[in-house]
C-alpha positions in Angstrom: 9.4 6.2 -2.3 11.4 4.2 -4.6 9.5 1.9 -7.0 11.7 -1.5 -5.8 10.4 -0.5 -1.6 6.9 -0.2 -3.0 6.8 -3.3 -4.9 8.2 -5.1 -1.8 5.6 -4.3 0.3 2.3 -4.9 -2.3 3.8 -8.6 -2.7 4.8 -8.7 1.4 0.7 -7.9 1.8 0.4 -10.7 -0.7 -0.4 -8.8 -4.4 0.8 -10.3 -7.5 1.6 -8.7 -10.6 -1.0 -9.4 -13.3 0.7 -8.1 -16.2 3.3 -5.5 -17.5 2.4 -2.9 -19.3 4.4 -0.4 -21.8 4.2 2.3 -18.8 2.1 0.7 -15.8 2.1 -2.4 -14.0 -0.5 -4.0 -12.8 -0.7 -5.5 -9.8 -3.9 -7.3 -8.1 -5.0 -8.5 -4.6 -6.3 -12.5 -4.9 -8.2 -11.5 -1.4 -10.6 -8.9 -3.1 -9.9 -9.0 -6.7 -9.1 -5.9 -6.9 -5.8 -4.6 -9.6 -4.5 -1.3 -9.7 -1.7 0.5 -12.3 2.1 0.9 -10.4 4.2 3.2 -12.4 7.7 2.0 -13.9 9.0 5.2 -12.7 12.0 4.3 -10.6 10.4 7.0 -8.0 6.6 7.0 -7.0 5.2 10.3 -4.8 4.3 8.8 -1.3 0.8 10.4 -2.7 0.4 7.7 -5.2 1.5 5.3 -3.1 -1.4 6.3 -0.7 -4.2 6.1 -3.3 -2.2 2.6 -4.8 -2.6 1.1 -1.0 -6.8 2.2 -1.1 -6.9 1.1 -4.4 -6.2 -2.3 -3.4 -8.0 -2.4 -0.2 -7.1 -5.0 2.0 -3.1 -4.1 0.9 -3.8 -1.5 3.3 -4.0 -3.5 6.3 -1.4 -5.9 5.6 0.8 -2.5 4.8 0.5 -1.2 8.8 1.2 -4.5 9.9 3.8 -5.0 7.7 5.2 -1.9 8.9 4.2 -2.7 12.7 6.4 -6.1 12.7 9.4 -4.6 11.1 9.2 -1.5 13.8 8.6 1.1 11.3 6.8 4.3 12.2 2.6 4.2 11.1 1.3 7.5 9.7 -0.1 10.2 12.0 -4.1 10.3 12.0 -4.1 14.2 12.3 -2.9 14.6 8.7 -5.7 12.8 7.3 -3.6 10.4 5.4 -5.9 8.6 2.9 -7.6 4.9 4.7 -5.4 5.9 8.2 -8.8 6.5 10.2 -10.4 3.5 8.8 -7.8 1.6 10.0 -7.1 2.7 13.3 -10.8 1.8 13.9 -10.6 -1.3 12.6 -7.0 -2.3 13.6 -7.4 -0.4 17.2 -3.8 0.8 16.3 -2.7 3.8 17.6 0.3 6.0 16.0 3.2 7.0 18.1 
């Protein structure tokens, strides 16, 4: 995913960034107080961006619906995507 996309949708689910760094961002959610690194890489692994979104909880929520409202597909439950459970059962959202 490209860093610019990524950084669109932490601040769209309301992060801020905290501080730059000489190789990491850091970006926090007000809601929870929790921060997590973002790389400066101009591409992040949709891996990172995975364990970026649990890092930052709530993030996580706002991400799927985010990506609901814009009509963008959710992950699928069966490949065990990292938080997608949790938030099918909290959300009641169910992937197409």
């Amino acid at each position: 995913m490209k860093r610019e996309a990524f950084i669109k949708e932490l601040t769209d689910a309301g992060c801020h960034l905290k501080r730059h760094g000489k190789k990491h961002d850091i970006y926090f959610n007000p809601k929870n107080g929790k921060k997590a690194p973002v790389p400066l890489h101009t591409e992040i692994k949709d891996t990172l961006c995975t364990l970026i979104r649990k890092q930052l909880a709530e993030v996580i929520d706002g991400w799927i619906i985010i990506r609901l409202k814009k009509g963008l597909p959710i992950p699928n439950p069966h490949k065990k995507e990292i938080g997608v459970d949790l938030l099918i059962r909290i959300l009641g959202i169910v992937p197409k």
